[in-house]
ZASE-878921 format. One record per residue (C-alpha): x, y, z; residue in three letters. Coordinates in steps of 0.1 Angstrom, whole numbers, padded with zeros to 4 digits, always signed. Example, Ala and Ser with C-alpha at 12.3 -4.5 7.8 and 13.67 -1.06 7.14 Angstrom:
<rs>
+0123-0045+0078ala +0137-0011+0071ser 
</rs>
This chain:
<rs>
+0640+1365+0453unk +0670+1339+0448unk +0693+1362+0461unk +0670+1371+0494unk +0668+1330+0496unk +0704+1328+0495unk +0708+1354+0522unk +0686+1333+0548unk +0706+1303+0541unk +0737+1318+0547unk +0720+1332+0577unk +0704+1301+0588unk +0740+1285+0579unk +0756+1306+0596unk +0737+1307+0631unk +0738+1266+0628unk +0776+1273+0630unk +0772+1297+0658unk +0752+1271+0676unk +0776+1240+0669unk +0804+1265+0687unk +0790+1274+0713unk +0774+1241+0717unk +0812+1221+0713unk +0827+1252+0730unk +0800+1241+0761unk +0810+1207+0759unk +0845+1211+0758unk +0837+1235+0790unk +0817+1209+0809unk +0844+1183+0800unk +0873+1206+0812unk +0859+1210+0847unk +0850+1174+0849unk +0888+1164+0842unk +0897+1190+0873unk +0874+1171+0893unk +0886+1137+0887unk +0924+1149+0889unk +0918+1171+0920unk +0887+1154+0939unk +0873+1167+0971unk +0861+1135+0980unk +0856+1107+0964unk +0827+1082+0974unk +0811+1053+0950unk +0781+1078+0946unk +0795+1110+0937unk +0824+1088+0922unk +0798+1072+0892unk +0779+1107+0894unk +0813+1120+0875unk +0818+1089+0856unk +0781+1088+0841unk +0782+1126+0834unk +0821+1123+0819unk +0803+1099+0795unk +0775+1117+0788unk +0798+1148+0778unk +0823+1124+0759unk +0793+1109+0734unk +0782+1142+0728unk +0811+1158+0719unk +0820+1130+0697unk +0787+1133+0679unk +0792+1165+0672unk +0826+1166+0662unk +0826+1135+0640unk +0853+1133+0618unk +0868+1165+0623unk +0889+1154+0651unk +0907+1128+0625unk +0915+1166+0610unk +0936+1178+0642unk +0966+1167+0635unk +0967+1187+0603unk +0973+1218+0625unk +1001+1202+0647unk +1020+1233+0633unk +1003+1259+0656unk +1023+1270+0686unk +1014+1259+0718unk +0985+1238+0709unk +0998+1220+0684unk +1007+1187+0704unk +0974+1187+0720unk +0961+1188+0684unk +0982+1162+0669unk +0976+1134+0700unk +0934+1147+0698unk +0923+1116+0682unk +0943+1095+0706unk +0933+1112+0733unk +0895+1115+0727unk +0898+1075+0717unk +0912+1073+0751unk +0890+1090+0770unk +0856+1076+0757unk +0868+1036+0762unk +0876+1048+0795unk +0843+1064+0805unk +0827+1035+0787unk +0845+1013+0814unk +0839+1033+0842unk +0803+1034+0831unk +0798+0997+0826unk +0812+0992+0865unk +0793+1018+0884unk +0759+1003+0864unk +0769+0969+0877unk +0781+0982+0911unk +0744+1001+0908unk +0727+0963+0906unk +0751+0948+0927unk +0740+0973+0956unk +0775+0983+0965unk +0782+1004+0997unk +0817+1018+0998unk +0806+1026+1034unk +0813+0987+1042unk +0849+0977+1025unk +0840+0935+1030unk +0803+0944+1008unk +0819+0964+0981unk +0846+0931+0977unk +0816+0910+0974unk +0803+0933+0948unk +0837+0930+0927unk +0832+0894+0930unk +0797+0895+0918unk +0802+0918+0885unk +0834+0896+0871unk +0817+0895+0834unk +0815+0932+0837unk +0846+0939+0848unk +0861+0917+0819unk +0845+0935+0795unk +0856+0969+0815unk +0892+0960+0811unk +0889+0954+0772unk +0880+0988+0771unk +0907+0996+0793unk +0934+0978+0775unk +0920+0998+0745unk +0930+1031+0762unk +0963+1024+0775unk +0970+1010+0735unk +0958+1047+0726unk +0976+1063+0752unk +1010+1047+0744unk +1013+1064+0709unk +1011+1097+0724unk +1039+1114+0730unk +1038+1134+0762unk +1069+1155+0756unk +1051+1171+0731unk +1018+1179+0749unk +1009+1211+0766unk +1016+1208+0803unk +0983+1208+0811unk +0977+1178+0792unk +1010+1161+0799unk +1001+1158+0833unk +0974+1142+0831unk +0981+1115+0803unk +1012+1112+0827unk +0988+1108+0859unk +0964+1087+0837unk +0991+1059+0827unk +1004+1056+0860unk +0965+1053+0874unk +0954+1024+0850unk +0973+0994+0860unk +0952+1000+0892unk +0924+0982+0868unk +0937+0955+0863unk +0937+0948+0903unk +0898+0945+0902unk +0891+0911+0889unk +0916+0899+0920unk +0901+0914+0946unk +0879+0886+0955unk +0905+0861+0952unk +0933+0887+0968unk +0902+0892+0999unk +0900+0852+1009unk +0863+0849+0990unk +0875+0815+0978unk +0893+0805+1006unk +0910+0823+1036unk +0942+0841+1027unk +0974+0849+1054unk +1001+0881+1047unk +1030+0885+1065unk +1032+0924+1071unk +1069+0941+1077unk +1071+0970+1096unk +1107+0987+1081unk +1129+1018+1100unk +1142+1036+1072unk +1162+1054+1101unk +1187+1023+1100unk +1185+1019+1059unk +1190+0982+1048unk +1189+0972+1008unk +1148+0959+1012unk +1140+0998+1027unk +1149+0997+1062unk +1158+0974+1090unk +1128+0949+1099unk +1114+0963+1130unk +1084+0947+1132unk +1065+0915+1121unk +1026+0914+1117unk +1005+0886+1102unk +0970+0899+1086unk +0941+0874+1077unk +0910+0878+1054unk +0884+0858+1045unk +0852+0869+1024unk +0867+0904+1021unk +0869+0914+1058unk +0899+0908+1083unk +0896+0875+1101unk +0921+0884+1122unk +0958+0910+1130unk +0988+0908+1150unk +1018+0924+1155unk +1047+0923+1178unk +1084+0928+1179unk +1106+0913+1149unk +1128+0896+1179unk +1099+0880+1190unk +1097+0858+1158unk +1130+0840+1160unk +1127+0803+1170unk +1168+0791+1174unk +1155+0757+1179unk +1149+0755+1138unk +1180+0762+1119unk +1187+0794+1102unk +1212+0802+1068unk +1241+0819+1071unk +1241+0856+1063unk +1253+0869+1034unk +1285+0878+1040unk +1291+0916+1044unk +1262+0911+1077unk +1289+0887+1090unk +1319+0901+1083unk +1307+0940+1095unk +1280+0934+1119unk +1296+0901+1132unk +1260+0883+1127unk +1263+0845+1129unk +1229+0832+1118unk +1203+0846+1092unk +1170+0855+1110unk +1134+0874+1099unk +1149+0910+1109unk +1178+0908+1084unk +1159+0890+1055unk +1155+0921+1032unk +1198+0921+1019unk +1181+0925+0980unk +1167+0954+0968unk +1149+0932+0950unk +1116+0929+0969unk +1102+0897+0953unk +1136+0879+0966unk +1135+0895+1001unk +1097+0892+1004unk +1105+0850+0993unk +1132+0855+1022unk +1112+0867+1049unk +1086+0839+1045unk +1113+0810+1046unk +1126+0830+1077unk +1096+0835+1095unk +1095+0806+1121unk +1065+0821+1146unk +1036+0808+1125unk +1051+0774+1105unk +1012+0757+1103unk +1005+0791+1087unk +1000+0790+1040unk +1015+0827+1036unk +1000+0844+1005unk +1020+0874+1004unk +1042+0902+1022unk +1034+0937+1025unk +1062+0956+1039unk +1057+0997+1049unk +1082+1023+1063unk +1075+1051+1085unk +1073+1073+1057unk +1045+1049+1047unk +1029+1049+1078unk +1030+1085+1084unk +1012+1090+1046unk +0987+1064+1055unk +0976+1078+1089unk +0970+1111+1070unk +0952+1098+1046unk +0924+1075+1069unk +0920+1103+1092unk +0930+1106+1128unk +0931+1073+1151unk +0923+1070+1187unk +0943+1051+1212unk +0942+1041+1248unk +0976+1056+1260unk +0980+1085+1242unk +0962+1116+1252unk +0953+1132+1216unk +0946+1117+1184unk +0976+1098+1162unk +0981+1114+1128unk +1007+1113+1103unk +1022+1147+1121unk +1028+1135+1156unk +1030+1095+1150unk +1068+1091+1150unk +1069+1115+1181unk +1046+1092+1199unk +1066+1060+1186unk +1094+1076+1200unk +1080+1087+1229unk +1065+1051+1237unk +1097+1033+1229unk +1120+1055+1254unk +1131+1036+1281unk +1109+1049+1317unk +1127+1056+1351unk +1135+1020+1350unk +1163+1024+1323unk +1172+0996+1303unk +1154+0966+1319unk +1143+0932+1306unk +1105+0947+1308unk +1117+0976+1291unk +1131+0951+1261unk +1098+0931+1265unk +1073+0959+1256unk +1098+0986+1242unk +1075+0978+1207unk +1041+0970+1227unk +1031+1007+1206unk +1028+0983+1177unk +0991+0963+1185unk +0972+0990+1195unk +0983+1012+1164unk +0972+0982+1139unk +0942+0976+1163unk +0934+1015+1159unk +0946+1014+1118unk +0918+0982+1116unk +0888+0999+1131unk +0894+1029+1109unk +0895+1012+1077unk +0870+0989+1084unk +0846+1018+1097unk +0849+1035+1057unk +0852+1066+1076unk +0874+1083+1056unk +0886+1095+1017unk +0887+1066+0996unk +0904+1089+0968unk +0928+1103+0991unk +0936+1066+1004unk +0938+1056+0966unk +0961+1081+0958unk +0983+1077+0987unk +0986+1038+0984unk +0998+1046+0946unk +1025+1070+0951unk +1037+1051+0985unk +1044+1019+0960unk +1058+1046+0933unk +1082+1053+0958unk +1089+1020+0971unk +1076+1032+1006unk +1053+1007+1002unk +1061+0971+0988unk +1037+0941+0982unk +1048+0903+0973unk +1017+0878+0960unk +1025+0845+0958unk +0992+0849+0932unk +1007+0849+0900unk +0985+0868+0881unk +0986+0892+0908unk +1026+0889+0910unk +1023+0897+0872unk +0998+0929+0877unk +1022+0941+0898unk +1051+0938+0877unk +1032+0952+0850unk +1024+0983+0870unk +1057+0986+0882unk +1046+0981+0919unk +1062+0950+0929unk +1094+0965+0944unk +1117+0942+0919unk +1149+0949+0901unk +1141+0961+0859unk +1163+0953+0832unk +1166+0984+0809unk +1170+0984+0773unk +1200+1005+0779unk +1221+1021+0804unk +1216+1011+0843unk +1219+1024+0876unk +1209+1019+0912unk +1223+1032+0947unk +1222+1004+0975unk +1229+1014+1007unk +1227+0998+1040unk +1237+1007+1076unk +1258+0981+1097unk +1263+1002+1125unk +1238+0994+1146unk +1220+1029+1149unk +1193+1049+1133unk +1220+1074+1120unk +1199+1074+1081unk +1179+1101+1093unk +1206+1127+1096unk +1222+1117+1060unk +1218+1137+1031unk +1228+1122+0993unk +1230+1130+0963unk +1244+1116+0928unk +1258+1132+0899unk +1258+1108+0867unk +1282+1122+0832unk +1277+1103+0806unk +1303+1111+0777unk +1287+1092+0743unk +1310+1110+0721unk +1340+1085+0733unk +1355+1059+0709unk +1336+1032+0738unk +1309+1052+0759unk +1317+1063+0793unk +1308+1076+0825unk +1313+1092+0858unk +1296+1086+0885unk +1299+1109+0918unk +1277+1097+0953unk +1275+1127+0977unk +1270+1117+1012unk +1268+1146+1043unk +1261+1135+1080unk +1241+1169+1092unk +1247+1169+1126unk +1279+1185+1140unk +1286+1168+1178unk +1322+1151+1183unk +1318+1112+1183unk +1341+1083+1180unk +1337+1059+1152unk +1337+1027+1177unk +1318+0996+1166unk +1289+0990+1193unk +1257+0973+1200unk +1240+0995+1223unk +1210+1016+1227unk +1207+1054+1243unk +1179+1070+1268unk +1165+1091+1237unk +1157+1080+1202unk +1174+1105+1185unk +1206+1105+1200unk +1211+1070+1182unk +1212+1096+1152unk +1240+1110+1161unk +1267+1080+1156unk +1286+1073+1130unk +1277+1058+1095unk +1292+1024+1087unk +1275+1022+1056unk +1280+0994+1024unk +1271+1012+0992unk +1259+0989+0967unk +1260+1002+0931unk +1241+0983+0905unk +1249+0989+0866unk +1242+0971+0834unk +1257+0943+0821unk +1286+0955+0796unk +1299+0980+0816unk +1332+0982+0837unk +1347+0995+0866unk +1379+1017+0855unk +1386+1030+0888unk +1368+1043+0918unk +1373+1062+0954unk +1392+1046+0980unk +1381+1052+1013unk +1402+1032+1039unk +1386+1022+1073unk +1408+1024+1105unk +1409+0988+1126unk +1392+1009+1153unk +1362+1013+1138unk +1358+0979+1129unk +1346+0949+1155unk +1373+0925+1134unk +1400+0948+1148unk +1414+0946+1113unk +1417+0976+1085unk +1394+0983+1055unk +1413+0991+1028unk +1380+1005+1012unk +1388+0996+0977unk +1358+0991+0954unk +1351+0954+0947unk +1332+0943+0913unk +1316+0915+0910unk +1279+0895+0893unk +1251+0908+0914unk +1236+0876+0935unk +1206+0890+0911unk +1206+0878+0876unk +1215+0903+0852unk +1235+0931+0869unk +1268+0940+0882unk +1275+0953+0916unk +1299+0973+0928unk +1305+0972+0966unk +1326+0987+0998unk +1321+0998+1030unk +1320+1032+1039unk +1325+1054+1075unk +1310+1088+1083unk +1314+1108+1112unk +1292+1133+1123unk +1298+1167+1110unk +1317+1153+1077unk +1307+1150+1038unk +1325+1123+1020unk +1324+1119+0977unk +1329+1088+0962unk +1337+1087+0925unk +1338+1059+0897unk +1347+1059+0865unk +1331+1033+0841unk +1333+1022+0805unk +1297+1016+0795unk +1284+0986+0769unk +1290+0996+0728unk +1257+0987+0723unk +1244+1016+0752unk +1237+1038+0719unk +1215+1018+0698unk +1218+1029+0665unk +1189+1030+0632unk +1205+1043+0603unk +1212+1076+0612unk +1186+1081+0641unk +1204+1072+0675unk +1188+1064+0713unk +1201+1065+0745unk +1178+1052+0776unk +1189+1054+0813unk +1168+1037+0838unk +1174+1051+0875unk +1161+1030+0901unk +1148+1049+0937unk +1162+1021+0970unk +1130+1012+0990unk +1129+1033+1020unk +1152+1065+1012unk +1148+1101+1009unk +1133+1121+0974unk +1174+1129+0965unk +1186+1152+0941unk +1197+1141+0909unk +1220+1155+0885unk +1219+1136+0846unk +1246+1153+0817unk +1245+1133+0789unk +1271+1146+0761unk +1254+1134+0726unk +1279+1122+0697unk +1296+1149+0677unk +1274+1154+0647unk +1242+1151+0661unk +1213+1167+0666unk +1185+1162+0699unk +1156+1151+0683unk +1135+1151+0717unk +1144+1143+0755unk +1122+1128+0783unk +1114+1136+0805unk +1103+1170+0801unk +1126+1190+0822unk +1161+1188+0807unk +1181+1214+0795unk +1203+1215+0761unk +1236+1238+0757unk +1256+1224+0727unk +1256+1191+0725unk +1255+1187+0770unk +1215+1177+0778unk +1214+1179+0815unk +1186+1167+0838unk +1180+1178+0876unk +1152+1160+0895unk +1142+1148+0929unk +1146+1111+0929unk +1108+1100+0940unk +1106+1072+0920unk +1120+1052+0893unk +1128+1074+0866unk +1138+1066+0826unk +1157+1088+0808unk +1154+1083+0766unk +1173+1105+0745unk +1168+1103+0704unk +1192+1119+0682unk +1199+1119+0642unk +1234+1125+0626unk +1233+1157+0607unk 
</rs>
């Protein structure tokens, strides 16, 4: 009899167990596909949007419930191949993940009452502003995730997973933009940007020479008002105007500094402060910001609202033909190059923004895919936005979206380029850069190499001229006068570097370059800059080289543990170029781990080759053996 009993409990046990599997094994299932759909969605309206938010909660609670404490047991197994990062960063992650549903959940129920309408962009604004105590609580929550998140480390995570802790960190600061909105959307009072169209064909420091000059106004979260017209048009010479800086006077021969050259920093909070002291169309006008896009930008954003009708153009504008119709509607008619050619030559501008407005303000299109486009166009510095706010100056920093210069705990480089040749030659360059670091040296060093190839093969003299041609794209074809701008970290010097010597005939002083490197303090706190000028013809290739000795402190040393960090900044407006990293470790020491993931080790050499889309940190930890 006790040994019949003892049967049906082990049977009754052991069908509970069966259950609890397939019941977590469900769950886990359910929760899977629901992590696909918010990394990959088809759409992404407010309904469908909390649809997935409520049921990612609902799926969350449960599996916690029945997991309990189990999951504080996962990291036990971090032994297992192939899973066992997953399981070591499990409690983390699940932490992570339920204080983010939680705040998801707690906005869509307040959106719920508040009778949002994503259909209408001014009534879900008014909704933000109505649900502030539940968005405060939301971002408690949300703080509490990104704490969670930060002690994970994603080199040691599945790919699967690494992804999307990578996707989810770069997604959050996105949060902290809610609570603004209202103010951001003139609710209190009405609120003035000064929008910068940018031609990344003619590269400047900011992203791209400042073609274009709009002014935007909102009040109570709709747009009071847009205009747009030709950067030329914004000049008023009976105010005064700076000087340049100098290399725009010495190169380009400019005498006064106006709106269209404004962005010399690649430090967009100091051109975005520069543009509004230089913008003299609209002095009555309290600016509260600067947004600034490139074509790239445009292009991506076009795409993303859907197709826009305009009066002139036969078919619709996308983000495939919208620089051929740009093109198209700036060439120059039978007429040639007239004075009412140079009047409306830019006239394309209005009736694209005018088009862009009615789009946006219809809600006709994927707010996901708009979502996602908007955050890797500021990734990439193809989009850049200044508030004058400054909590929303500092939710941009925090993100990384404001476009400004970062200090990095260790090593430090950025590629500044800018074109003073008066052309839109940038779109036939191809770079790249080569970086050997050599922390093995008595004082660490480095060698830097910056590849530059002009594609296209015609014969043209390098003569300095203002002047324009009959096509677009034959203003391609000219020569690069370019001045390279190298930032690196305080502590390091220049030990030598390229010479590249510039003939008096390509220059409008009628005097030689000698081409020789100059170092000096950046005009931005906290950097070095190394500078010259730089001629390309078409058809040639051109490497310049340095050789620096780095900061003693670029290793930073723990005992016998060891890091090196190199931050790589991406210039606003250029090209995804490859990147080659080798960093040669100290004899006697051992890689302890590398990110980001794709590196590759062969002694003591740990090379990296990437795309450069964005700004990218390198961190290196070591031990002695």
């Amino acid at each position: 009899m006790i040994k019949r009993v003892s049967l049906i409990l082990m049977g009754l046990g052991l069908l509970l167990l069966i259950v609890w599997i397939l019941r977590v094994g469900w769950l886990t299932q359910s929760l899977r596909a629901r992590l696909v759909q918010i990394e990959n969605p088809a759409s992404l309206d407010l309904a469908s949007g909390c649809d997935l938010v409520w049921n990612t909660q609902s799926d969350l609670s449960s599996l916690r419930v029945q997991v309990g404490g189990l999951v504080a047991l996962a990291p036990m197994f971090s032994w297992m191949p192939g899973v066992g990062g997953d399981l070591r960063a499990a409690p983390e992650l699940l932490a992570a993940g339920s204080d983010l549903s939680e705040a998801g959940a707690l906005i869509c129920d307040a959106l719920a009452r508040a009778g949002a309408n994503d259909g209408d962009l001014a009534a879900m604004a008014r909704a933000l502003n109505d649900i502030q105590p539940a968005m405060r609580t939301a971002l408690a929550y949300v703080a509490r995730a990104e704490q969670s998140l930060a002690r994970v480390h994603t080199t040691a995570l599945s790919p699967s997973w690494a992804r999307r802790v990578e996707l989810l960190t770069r997604a959050l600061p996105l949060a902290r933009f809610a609570p603004l909105v209202p103010t951001l959307a003139g609710f209190d009072q009405p609120r003035a940007y000064l929008l910068l169209a940018l031609n990344e064909d003619e590269l400047r420091p900011g992203g791209g020479f400042i073609t274009g000059v709009g002014e935007v106004r909102v009040q109570a979260g709709r747009i009071a008002g847009l205009s747009f017209r030709d950067s030329y048009a914004v000049d008023d010479f009976s105010k005064p105007y700076p000087d340049p800086p100098e290399p725009l006077r010495r190169y380009m021969q400019i005498d006064q500094w106006v709106l269209r050259d404004s962005n010399w920093s690649p430090d967009f909070p100091t051109s975005a402060r520069e543009a509004i002291a230089l913008y003299r169309a609209n002095p009555l006008v309290a600016l509260d910001g600067v947004i600034a896009l490139d074509q790239r930008a445009v292009q991506d954003l076009v795409s993303a609202i859907g197709p826009l009708r305009i009066a002139d153009s036969p078919e619709p504008i996308t983000g495939q033909n919208l620089l051929t119709y740009i093109r198209r509607a700036w060439a120059p008619s039978d007429g040639g190059f007239t004075g009412a050619w140079w009047l409306r030559r830019k006239s394309f501008m209005s009736p694209l923004a005018d088009a862009a407005r009615a789009r946006i303000e219809s809600g006709q299109f994927d707010k996901g895919a708009l979502a996602k486009t908007v955050m890797n166009l500021l990734e990439s510095r193809h989009i850049q936005i200044y508030f004058q706010n400054p909590d929303a100056a500092s939710a941009l920093r925090a993100a990384g979206w404001d476009g400004a210069l970062r200090k990095s705990s260790g090593d430090f480089l950025l590629v500044v380029d800018a074109n003073l040749g008066y052309n839109k030659v940038n779109a036939r360059i191809q770079q790249s850069l080569a970086y050997a670091v050599d922390l093995n040296a008595a004082r660490p060093r480095a060698e830097l190499a910056l590849v530059y190839t002009h594609t296209v093969a015609v014969t043209n003299p390098c003569r300095p001229e203002i002047r324009y041609d009959l096509v677009y794209e034959q203003m391609m074809n000219r020569c690069y006068w370019d001045y390279a701008r190298v930032y690196i970290a305080p502590g390091a010097q220049l030990d030598n570097a390229t010479r590249v010597e510039i003939p008096a005939t390509a220059l409008f002083t009628r005097q030689s370059d000698p081409g020789v490197v100059s170092a000096r303090a950046a005009d931005e706190p906290g950097f070095q800059s190394l500078e010259a000028l730089t001629l390309l013809a078409p058809g040639k290739n051109l490497t310049r080289e340095f050789a620096l000795t780095l900061a003693e402190d670029v290793v930073q040393w723990s005992g016998n543990a060891g890091q090196y960090v190199l931050l790589i900044q991406k210039q606003a407006g250029t090209a995804n170029y490859p990147v080659a990293v080798q960093v040669r470790l100290p004899d006697q020491t051992m890689l302890i781990d590398a990110q980001p993931r794709a590196f590759t080790v062969a002694g003591e050499r740990v090379t990296f080759q990437f795309k450069l889309e964005r700004d990218v940190e390198i961190r290196l930890r070591f031990k002695r053996r």
